[in-house]
C-alpha positions as CSV (number, residue, x, y, z in Angstrom):
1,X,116.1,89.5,91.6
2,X,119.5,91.2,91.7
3,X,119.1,93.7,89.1
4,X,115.7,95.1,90.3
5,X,114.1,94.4,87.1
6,X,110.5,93.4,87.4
7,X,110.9,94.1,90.9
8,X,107.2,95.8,93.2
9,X,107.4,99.0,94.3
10,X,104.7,101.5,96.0
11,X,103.4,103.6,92.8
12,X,101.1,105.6,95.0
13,X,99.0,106.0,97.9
14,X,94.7,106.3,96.7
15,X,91.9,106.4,98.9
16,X,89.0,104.5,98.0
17,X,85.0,107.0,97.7
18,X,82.3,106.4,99.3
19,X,81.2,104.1,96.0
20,X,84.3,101.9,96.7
21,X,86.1,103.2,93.5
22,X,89.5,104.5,93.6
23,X,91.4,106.4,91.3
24,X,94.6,105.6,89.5
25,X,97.2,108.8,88.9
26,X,97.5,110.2,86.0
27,X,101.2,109.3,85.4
28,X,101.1,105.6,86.2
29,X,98.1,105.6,83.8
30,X,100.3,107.1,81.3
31,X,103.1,104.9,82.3
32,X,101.5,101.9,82.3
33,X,99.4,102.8,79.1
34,X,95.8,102.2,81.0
35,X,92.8,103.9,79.1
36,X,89.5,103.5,79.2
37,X,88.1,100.6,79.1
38,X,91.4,98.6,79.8
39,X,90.4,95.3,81.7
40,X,92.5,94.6,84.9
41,X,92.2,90.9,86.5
42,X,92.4,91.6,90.5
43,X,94.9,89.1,92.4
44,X,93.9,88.8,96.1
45,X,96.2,87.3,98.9
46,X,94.7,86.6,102.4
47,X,96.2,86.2,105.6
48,X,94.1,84.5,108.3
49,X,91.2,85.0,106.7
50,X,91.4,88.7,105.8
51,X,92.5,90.0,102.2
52,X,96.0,91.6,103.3
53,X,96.8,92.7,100.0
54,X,96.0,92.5,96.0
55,X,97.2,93.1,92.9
56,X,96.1,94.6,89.6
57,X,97.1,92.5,86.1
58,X,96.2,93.5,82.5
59,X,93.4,90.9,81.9
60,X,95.4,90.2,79.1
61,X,97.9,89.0,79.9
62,X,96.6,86.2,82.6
63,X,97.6,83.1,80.3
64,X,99.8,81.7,83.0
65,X,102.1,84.4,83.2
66,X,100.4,85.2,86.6
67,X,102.4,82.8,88.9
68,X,105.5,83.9,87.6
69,X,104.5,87.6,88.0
70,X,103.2,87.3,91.5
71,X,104.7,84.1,92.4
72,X,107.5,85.5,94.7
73,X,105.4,87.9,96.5
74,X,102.7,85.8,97.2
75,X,105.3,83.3,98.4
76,X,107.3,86.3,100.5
77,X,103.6,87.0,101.8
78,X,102.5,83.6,103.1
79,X,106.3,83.3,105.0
C-alpha cells in the first residue's frame, strides 16, 4: 500500500506474567475501543515449526475479512 492506510506497525512492547497473560496499554485500548469482555480471534504464523509471530482480530469481524487483513503479511512472512 502506498498511502500507508491499513498498513502494521509496532503499537507496543508487553511482557507476558508468570500466568501467560499480558497486558494491553491503555491508549491502544482506548484507541482501538477494546473493553472488557471484547472477544479477540488470535492469528498464528509459524516458521519451521515454531509460531514466529501472531496477530490479534476482533472476533467479529472474522467473516472472511481475515485474508485480506493479514493476507500480505503472512505472505511477506512465508517469503
Amino acid at each position: 500500500m502506498s498511502d500507508n492506510q491499513g498498513c502494521c506497525k509496532i503499537e507496543a512492547v508487553v511482557t507476558m506474567d508468570a500466568k501467560g497473560q499480558i497486558v494491553l496499554p491503555k491508549n491502544l485500548r482506548e484507541r482501538a475501543k477494546l473493553e472488557s469482555g471484547t472477544k479477540l480471534a488470535i492469528a498464528a504464523l509459524e516458521r519451521e515449526g515454531v509460531v514466529c509471530c501472531f496477530v490479534m482480530v476482533r472476533a467479529e469481524a472474522l467473516g472472511g475479512t481475515v485474508k485480506n487483513m493479514l493476507g500480505t503479511m503472512f505472505q511477506e512472512a512465508h517469503e
